[in-house]
C-alpha positions as CSV (number, residue, x, y, z in Angstrom):
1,X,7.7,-29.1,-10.7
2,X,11.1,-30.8,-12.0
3,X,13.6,-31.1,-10.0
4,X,15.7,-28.7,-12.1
5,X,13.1,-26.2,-12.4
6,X,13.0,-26.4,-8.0
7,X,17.0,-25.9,-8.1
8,X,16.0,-22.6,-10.3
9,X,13.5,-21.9,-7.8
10,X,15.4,-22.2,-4.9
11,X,18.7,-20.2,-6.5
12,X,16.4,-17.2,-7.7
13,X,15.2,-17.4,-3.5
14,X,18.6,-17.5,-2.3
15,X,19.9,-14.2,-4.5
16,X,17.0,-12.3,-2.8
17,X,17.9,-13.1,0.9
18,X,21.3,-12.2,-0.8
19,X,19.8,-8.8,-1.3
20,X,18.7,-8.2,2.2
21,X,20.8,-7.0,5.5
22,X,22.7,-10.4,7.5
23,X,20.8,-9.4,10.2
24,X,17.2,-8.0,9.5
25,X,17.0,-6.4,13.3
26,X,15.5,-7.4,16.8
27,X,12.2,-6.1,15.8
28,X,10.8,-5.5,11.8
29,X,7.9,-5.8,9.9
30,X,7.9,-8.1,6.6
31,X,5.3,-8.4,4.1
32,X,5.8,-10.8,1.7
33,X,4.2,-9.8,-1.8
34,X,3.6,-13.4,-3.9
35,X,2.0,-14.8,0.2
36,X,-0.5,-11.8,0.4
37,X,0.7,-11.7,4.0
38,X,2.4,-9.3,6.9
39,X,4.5,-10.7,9.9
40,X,5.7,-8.8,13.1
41,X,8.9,-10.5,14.0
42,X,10.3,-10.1,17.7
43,X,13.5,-11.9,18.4
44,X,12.9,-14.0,15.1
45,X,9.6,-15.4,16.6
46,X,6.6,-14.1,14.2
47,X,4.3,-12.2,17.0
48,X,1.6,-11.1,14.7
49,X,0.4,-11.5,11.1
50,X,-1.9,-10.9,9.2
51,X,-3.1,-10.8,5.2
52,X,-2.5,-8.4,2.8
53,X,-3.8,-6.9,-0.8
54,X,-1.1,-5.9,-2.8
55,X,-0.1,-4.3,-5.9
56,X,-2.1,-5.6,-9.4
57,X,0.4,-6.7,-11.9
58,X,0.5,-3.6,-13.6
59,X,0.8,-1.4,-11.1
60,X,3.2,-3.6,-8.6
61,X,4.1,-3.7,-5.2
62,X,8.3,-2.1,-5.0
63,X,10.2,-4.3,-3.5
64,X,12.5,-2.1,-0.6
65,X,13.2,-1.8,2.5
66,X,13.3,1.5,4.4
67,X,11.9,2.5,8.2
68,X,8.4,3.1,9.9
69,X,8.2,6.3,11.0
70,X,4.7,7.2,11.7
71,X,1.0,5.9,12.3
72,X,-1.8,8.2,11.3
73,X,-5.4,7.4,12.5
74,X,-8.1,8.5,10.6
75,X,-6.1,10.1,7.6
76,X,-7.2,12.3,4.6
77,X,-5.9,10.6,1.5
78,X,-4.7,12.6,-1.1
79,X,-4.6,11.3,-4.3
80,X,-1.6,10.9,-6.5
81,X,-0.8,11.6,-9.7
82,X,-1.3,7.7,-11.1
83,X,-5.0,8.3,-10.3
84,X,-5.3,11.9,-11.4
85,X,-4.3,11.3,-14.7
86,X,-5.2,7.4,-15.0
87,X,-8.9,7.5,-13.6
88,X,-9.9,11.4,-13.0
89,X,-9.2,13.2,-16.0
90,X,-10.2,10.8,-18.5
91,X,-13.3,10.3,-17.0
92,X,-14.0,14.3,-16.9
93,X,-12.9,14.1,-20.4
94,X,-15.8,11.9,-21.9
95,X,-18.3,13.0,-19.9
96,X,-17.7,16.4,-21.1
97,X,-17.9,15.6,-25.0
98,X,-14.2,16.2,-25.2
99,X,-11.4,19.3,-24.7
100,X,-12.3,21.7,-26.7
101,X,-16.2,21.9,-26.7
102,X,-18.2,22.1,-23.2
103,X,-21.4,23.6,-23.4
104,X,-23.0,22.9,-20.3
105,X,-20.2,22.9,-18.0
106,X,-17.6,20.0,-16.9
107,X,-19.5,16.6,-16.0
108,X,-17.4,16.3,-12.1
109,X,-19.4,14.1,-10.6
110,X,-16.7,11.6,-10.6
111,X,-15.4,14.4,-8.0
112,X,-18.5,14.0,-6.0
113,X,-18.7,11.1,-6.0
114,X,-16.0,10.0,-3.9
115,X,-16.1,13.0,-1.8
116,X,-13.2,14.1,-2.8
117,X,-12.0,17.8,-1.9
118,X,-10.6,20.2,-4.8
119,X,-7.6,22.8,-4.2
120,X,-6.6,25.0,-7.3
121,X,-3.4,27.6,-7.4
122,X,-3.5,27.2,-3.3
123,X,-7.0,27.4,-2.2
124,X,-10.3,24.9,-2.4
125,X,-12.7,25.8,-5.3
126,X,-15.8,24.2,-6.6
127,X,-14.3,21.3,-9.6
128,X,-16.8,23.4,-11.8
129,X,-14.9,26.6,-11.9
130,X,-11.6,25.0,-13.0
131,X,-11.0,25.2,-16.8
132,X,-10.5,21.5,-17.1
133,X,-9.4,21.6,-20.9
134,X,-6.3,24.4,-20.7
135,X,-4.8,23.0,-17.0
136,X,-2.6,19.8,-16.4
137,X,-4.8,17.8,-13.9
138,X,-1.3,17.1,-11.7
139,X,-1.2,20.3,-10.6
140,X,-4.9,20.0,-8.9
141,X,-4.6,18.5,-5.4
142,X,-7.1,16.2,-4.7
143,X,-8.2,15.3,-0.8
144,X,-10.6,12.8,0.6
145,X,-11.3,14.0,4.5
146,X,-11.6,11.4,6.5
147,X,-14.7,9.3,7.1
148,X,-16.4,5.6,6.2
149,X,-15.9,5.7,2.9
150,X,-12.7,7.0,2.6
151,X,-9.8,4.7,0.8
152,X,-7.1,4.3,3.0
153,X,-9.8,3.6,6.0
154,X,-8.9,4.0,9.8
155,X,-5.6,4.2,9.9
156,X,-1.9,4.3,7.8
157,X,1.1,3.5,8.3
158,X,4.2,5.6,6.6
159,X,7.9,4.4,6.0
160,X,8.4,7.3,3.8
161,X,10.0,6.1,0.6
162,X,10.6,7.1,-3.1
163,X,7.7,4.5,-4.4
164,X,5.3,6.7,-2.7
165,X,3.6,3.3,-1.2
166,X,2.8,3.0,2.2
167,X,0.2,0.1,4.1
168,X,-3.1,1.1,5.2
169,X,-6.7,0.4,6.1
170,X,-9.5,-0.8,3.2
171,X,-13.1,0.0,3.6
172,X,-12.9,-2.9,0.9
173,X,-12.3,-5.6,3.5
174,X,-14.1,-8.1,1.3
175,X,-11.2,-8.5,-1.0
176,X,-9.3,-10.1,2.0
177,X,-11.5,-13.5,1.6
178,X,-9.9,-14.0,-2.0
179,X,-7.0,-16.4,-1.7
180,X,-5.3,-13.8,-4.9
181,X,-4.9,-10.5,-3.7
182,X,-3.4,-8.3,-6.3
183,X,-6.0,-5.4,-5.8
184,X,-4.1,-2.0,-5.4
185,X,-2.6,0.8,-6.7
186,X,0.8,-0.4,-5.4
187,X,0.0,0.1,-1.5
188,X,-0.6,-2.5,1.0
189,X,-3.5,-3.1,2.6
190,X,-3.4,-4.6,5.9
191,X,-6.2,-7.1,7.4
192,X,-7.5,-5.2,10.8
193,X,-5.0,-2.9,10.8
194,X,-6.1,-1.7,14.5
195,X,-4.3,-4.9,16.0
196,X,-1.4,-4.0,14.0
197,X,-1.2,-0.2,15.3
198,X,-1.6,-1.9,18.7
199,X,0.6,-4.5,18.2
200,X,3.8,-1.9,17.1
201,X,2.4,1.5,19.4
202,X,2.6,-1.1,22.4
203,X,6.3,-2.0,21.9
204,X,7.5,1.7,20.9
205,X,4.9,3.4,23.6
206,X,3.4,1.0,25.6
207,X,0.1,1.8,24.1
208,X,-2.8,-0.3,24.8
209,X,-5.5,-1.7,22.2
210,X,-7.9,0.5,24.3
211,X,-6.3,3.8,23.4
212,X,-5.9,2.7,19.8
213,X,-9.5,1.9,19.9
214,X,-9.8,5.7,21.3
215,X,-7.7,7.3,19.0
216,X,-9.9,5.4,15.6
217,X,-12.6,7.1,17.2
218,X,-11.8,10.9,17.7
219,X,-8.5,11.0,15.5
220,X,-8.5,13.7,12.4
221,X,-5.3,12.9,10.8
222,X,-4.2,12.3,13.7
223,X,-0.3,11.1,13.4
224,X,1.6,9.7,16.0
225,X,5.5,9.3,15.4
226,X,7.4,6.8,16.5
227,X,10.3,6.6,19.5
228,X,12.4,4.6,17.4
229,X,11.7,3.6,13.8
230,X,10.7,0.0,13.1
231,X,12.5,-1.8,9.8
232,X,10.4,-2.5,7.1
233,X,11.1,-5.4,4.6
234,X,8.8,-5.5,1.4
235,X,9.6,-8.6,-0.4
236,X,8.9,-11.0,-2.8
237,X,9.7,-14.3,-2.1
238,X,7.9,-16.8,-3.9
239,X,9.9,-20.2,-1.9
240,X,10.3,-20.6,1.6
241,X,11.5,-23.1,4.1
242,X,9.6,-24.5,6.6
243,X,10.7,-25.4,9.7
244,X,10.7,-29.3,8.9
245,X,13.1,-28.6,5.9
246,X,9.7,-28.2,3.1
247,X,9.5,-26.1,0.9
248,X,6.5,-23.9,0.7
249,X,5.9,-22.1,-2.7
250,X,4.3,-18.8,-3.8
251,X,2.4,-17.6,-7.2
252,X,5.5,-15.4,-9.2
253,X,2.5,-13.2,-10.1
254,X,4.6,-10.2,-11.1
255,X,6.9,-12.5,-14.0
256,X,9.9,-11.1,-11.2
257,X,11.3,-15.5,-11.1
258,X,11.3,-15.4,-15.1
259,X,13.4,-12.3,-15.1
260,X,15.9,-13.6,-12.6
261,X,16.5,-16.8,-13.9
262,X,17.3,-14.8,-17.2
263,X,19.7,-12.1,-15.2
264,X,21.7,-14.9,-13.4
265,X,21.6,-17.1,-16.6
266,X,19.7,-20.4,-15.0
């Protein structure tokens, strides 16, 4: 890299600390989207960390900030609309041999497959009995109970927010060896997420990792809400400095340092 093309670098940096509060709090979670990577800061000393999966490119991690409010252990997901109308209905749609002919009934087991529990007009039906070609798939709630195979794992973590994204478990924990992890829907998913729930219920509660460890096993969507809310800082900072002065760069793999350098004209 030139040196005028670091100057960019850096200036692009230094308009998105711009963005964020002068002082980020005593205690606050961070995860950096272009480093893959969380960080529990205490007194601006990192206390924990661990790797992330992030947001593909085209559906991308939001860059916010907003306030952890609750940690649920062993949640139900429920899916959202992205995924109803992205990667359920189209696949009912082909298997079926299209809208407006269905012979032999509604090919579901996309449905089934994933274990996934159907409510229609308020109450749980059988996927089969839902007229698939005269109903918007958005107004069908989808629910995966808990269990091994479900997608958001042991346990979440919610900082409710108007991107709908929150960080959570994987039962896909073999994506955390890639050195690239742009994997998701737009969530994050956190790297053993059970040291992170003790790490943050042992400074708001005094919780130990023995009664996290507890609540993984017998919890049911079980949430437990936090004393006082923790700040959360989602951002994407592709250069930082290290404590020796270097700087340490990160992959722009959203295009976000492109756009910038055109907004502030560099």
């Amino acid at each position: 890299m030139g040196n005028q093309d670091q100057i960019k670098l850096i200036l692009v940096n230094m308009e998105r600390w711009r963005w964020l509060p002068n002082y980020l709090g005593d205690y606050y979670v961070r995860v950096n989207i272009p480093e893959f990577k969380l960080r529990v800061v205490e007194d601006r000393k990192v206390i924990h960390s661990a790797k992330a999966v992030v947001g593909k490119p085209g559906t991308a991690t939001p860059v916010f900030s907003d306030e952890m409010e609750t940690i649920v252990f062993q949640p139900s997901w429920h899916v959202p609309n992205s995924i109803k109308t992205g990667e359920i209905r189209p696949y009912i749609r082909r298997a079926s041999g299209g809208w407006f002919s269905a012979p032999t009934g509604w090919d579901t087991s996309v449905i089934e497959r994933h274990n996934l529990r159907v409510s229609y007009k308020g109450r749980e039906v059988n996927p089969q009995s839902i007229p698939w070609d005269q109903v918007d798939v958005r107004t069908i709630a989808f629910r995966q109970p808990p269990g091994p195979d479900n997608v958001l794992g042991v346990v979440k973590f919610l900082f409710p927010n108007k991107h709908d994204v929150y960080m959570h478990d994987t039962p896909q924990r073999y994506l955390f060896n890639n050195t690239v992890r742009a994997e998701s829907h737009g969530c994050m998913r956190i790297q053993n997420p059970d040291q992170l729930a003790a790490v943050l219920l042992g400074h708001d509660q005094n919780w130990t990792k023995g009664r996290v460890d507890s609540m993984i096993r017998t919890g049911h969507d079980s949430g437990v809400a936090l004393k006082r809310h923790i700040p959360v800082y989602i951002t994407y900072f592709t250069a930082w400095a290290g404590p020796d002065g270097s700087i340490k760069r990160y992959g722009d793999i959203y295009g976000h340092d492109r756009r910038m350098e055109s907004a502030l004209h560099l």
